[in-house]
Steps between C-alpha positions, in 0.01 A plus 500: 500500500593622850509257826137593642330451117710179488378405859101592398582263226607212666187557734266508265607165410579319830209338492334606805164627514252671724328227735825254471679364784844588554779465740735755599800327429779748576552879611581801269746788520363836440413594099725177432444343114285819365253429818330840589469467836715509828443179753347573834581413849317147559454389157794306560341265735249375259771338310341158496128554534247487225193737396276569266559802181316794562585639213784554256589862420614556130595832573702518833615219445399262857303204542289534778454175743238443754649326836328321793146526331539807394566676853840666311585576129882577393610566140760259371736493216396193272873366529456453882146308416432094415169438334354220795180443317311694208173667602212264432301564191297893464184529630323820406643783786277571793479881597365688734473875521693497198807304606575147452462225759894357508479172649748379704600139650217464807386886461353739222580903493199704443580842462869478652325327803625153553183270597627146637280155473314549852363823412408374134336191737332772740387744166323185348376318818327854552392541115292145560306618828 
């Protein structure tokens, strides 16, 4: 087994799932521990902060967090990641126009648009008129 089978292996069973949240608790060095990706300028500032997974590629080998209520979306190693809080309990997925509704804390995505509370408040205030 090579370093980047070894690394899908450990990330398979880290635990951490799509809707969890997470911390960033560290930065990575490019390709480091079988990782398949080089770090970008900035992710290094969101050592610290938490978000919600996006989604957790099996194949290139990234977890993919949603920041700041899902304004911003950075793929992660899962040794740079602490599980904050498991997602709640599956409800059947919402989709629209084929794509899933990814909910985020104080916002949904629809369609890779990010809709925050007051527009959910303004889209149902107008659904009851």
């Amino acid at each position: 087994m090579n370093i980047e089978e070894a690394y899908l292996v450990m990330q398979e069973h880290c635990g951490i799932e799509v809707g969890d949240k997470v911390r960033v608790i560290r930065k990575h060095s490019n390709f480091e521990m079988g990782y398949g990706c080089q770090t970008s300028k900035g992710k290094e500032t969101l050592v610290g902060e938490t978000g919600i997974v996006e989604s957790v590629n099996k194949h290139s080998n990234s977890i993919r967090i949603g920041f700041k209520g899902g304004l911003s979306s950075w793929g992660f190693p899962f040794f740079c990641l602490e599980l904050v809080e498991k997602a709640k309990p599956e409800l059947p997925p919402i989709k629209v126009g084929g794509r899933e509704v990814i909910f985020g804390d104080g916002c949904i995505k629809v369609c890779g648009l990010l809709v925050t509370k007051p527009i959910l408040h303004e889209i149902l205030d107008r659904l009851e008129k």
